[in-house]
LUMPA-826821 format. One line per field, with one value per residue: residue number from 1; residue in three letters; x, y, z of N, C-alpha, C, O in turn. Coordinates in steps of 0.001 Angstrom, whole numbers. Each point is the difference from the previous one (the first is absolute). Layout:
N
num (NUM / ...)
residu (ala / ...)
nc1 (X / ...)
nc2 (Y / ...)
nc3 (Z / ...)
cac1 (X / ...)
cac2 (Y / ...)
cac3 (Z / ...)
cc1 (X / ...)
cc2 (Y / ...)
cc3 (Z / ...)
oc1 (X / ...)
oc2 (Y / ...)
oc3 (Z / ...)
This chain:
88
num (1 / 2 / 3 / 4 / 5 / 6 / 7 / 8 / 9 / 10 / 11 / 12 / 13 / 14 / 15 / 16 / 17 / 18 / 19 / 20 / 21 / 22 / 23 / 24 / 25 / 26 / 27 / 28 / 29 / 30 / 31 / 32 / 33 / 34 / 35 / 36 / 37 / 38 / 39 / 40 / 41 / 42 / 43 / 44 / 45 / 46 / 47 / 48 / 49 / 50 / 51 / 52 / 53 / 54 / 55 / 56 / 57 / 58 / 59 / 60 / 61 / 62 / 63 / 64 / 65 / 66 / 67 / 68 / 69 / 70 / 71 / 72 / 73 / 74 / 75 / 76 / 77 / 78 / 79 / 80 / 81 / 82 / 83 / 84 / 85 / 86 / 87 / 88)
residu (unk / unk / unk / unk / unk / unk / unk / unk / unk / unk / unk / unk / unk / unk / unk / unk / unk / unk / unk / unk / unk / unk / unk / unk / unk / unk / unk / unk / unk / unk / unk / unk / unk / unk / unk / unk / unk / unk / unk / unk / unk / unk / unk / unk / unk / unk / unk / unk / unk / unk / unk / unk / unk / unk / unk / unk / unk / unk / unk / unk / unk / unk / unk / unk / unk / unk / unk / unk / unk / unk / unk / unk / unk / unk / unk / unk / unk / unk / unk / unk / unk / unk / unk / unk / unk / unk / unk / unk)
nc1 (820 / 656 / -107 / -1213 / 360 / 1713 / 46 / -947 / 97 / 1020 / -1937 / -1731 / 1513 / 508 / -2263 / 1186 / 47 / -1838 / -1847 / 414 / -704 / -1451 / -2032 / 1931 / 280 / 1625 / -1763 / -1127 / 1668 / 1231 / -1463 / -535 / 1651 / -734 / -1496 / 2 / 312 / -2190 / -337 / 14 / -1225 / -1814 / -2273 / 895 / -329 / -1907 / -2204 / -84 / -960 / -2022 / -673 / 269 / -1391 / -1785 / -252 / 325 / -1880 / -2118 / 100 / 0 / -2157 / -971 / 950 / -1281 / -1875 / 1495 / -216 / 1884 / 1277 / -1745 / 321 / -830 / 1703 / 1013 / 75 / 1472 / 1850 / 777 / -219 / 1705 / 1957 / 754 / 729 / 1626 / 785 / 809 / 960 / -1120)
nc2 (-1189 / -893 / -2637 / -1593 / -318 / -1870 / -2538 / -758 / -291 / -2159 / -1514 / -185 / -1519 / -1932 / -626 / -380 / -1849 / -1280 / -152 / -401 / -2383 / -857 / -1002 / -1105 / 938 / 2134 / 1297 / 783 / 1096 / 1870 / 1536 / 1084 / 1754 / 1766 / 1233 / 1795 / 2108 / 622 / 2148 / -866 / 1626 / -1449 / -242 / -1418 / -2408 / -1155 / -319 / -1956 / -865 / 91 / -907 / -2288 / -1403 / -311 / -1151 / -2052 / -1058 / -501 / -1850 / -1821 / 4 / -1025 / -2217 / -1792 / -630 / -1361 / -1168 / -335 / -1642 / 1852 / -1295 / 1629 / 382 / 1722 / 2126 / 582 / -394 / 1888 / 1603 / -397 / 109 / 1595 / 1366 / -27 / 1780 / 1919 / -1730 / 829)
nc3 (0 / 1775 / 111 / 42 / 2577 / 161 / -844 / 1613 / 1968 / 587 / -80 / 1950 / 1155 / 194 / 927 / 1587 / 460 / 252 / 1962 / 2076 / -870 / 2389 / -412 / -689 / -2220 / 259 / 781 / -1854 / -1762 / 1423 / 949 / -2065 / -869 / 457 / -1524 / -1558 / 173 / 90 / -858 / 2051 / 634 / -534 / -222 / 1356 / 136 / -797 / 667 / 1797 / -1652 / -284 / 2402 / 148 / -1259 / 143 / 1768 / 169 / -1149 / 890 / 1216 / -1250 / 367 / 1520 / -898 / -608 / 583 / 884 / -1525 / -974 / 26 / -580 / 1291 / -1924 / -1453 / 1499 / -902 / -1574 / 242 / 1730 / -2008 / -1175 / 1319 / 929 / -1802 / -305 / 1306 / -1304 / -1376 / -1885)
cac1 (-820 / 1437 / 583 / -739 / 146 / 1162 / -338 / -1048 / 652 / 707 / -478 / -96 / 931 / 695 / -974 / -82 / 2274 / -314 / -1175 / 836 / 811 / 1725 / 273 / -1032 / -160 / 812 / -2 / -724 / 334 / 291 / -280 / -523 / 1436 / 33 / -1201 / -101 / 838 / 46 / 1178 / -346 / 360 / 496 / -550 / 390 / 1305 / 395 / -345 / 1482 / 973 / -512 / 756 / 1732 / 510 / -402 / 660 / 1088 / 152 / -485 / 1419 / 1071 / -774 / 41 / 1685 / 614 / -442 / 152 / 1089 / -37 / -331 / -528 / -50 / -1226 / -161 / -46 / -1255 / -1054 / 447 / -539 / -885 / -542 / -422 / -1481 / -1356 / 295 / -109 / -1659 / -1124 / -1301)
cac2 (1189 / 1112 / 509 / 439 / 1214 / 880 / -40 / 930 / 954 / 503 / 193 / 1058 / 1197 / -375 / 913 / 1277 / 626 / 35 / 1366 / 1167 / 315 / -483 / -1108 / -528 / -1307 / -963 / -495 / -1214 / -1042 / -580 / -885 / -1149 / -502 / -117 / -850 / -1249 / -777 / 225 / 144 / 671 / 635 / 763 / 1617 / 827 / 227 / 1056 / 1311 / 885 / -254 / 833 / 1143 / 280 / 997 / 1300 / 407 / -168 / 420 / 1427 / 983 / 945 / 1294 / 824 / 519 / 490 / 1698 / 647 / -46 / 1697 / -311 / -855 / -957 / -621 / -1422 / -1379 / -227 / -440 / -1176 / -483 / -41 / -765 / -911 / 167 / -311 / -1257 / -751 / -116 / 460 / -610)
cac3 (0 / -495 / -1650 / -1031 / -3 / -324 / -687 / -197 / 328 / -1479 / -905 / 155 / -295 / -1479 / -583 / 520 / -497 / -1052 / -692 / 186 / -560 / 912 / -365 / -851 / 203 / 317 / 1513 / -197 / -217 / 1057 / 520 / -712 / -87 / 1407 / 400 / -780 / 437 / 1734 / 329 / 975 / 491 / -1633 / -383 / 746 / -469 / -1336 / 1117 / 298 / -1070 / -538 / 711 / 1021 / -1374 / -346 / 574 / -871 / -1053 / 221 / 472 / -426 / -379 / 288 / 28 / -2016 / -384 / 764 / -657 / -312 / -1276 / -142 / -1473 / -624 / -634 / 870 / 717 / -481 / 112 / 716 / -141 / -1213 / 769 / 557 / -678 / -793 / 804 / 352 / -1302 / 169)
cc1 (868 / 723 / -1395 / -282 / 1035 / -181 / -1076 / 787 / 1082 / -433 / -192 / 993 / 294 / -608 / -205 / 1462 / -110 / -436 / 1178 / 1666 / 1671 / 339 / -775 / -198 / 1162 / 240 / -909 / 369 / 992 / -959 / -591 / 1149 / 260 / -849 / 427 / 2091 / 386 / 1714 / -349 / 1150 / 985 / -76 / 895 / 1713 / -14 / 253 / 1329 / 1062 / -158 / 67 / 1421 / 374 / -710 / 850 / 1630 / 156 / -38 / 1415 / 802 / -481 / 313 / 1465 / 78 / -591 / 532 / 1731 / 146 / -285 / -546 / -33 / -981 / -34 / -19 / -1548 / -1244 / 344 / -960 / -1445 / -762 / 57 / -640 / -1258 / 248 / -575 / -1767 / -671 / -1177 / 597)
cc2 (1258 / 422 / 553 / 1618 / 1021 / 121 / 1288 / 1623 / 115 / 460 / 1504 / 941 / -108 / 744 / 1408 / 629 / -399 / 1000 / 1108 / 133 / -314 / -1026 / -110 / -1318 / -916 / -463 / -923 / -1106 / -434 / -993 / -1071 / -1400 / -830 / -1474 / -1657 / -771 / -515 / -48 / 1250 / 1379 / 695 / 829 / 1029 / 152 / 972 / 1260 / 756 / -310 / 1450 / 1264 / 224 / 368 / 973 / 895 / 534 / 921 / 1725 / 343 / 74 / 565 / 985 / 673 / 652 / 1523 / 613 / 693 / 1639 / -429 / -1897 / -1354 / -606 / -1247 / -1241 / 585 / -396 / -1463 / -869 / 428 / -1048 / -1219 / 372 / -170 / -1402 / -1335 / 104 / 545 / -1249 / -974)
cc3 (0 / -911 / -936 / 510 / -533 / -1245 / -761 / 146 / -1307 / -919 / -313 / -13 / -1330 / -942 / -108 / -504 / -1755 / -890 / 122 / -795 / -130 / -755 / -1408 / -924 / -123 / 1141 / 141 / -563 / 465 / 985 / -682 / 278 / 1761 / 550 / -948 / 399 / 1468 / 705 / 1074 / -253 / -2012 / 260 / 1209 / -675 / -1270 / 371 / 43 / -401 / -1091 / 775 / -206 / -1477 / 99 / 1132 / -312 / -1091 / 476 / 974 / -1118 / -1271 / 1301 / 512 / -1310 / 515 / 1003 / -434 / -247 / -1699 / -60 / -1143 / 176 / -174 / 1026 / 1037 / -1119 / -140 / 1382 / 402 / -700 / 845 / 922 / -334 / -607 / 1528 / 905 / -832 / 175 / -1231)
oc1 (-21 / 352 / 188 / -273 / -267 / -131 / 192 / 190 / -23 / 588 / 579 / -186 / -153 / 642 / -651 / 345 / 852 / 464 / 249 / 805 / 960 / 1212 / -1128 / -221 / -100 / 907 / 81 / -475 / 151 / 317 / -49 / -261 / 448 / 319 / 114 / 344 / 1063 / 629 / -166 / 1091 / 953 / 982 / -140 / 653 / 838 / 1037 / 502 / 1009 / 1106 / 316 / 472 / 867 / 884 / 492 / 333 / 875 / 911 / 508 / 495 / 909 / 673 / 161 / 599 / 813 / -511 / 574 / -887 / -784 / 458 / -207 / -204 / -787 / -409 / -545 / -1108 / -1108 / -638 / -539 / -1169 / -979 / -932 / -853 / -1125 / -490 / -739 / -724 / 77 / -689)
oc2 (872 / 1096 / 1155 / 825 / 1168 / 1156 / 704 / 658 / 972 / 945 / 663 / 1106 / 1016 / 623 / 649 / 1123 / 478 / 459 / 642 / 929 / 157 / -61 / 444 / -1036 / -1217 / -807 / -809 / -1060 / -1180 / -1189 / -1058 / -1126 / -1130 / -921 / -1169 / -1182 / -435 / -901 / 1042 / -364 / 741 / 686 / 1193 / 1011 / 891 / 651 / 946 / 289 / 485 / 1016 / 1126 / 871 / 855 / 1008 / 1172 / 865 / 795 / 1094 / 1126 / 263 / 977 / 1099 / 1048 / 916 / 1114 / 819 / 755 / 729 / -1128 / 360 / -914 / -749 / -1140 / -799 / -405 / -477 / -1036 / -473 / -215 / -711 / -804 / -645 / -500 / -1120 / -684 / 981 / -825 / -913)
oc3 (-869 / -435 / -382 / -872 / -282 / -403 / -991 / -1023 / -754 / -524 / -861 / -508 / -678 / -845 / -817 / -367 / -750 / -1043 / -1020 / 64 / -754 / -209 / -212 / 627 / -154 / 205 / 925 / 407 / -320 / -50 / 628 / 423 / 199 / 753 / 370 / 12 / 442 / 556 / -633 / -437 / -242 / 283 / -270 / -260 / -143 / -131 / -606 / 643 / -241 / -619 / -153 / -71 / -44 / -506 / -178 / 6 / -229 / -244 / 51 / -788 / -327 / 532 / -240 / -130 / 105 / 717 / 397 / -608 / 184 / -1159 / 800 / 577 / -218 / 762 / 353 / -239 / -181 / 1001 / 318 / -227 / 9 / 609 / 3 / -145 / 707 / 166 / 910 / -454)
């Protein structure tokens, strides 16, 4: 009975980070991936596999511009993997 409450409770958030935008349907076909390979705890590892690069990537964007001369070519370089890393 607990679980079909948390359960429930996910849903609802999941729904809600959906309508608003947080998530979408590649977060859905992560957990499809999750479910059909019942491999516990996928969908968190991508997650923050996908933080600790965007992280990463966004500090040395934010060393390249901090530079007195700036080089484009390596921030548009790690722009193109940012978005590359969270494109649809």
């Amino acid at each position: 009975m607990a679980a079909a409450a948390l359960r429930e409770q996910l849903n609802a958030l999941l729904s809600s980070m959906f309508a608003s935008g947080l998530v979408d349907e590649q977060f859905q076909q992560l957990q499809m991936l999750q479910e059909d390979g019942g491999t516990p705890g996928f969908v968190a590892e991508v997650v923050t596999l996908f933080c600790d690069d965007a992280d990463r990537i966004i500090s040395e964007l934010a060393a390249l511009l901090d530079q007195p001369i700036v080089d484009f070519d390596k921030v548009d370089a790690y722009v193109h993997q940012l978005k590359g890393s969270s494109a649809r």
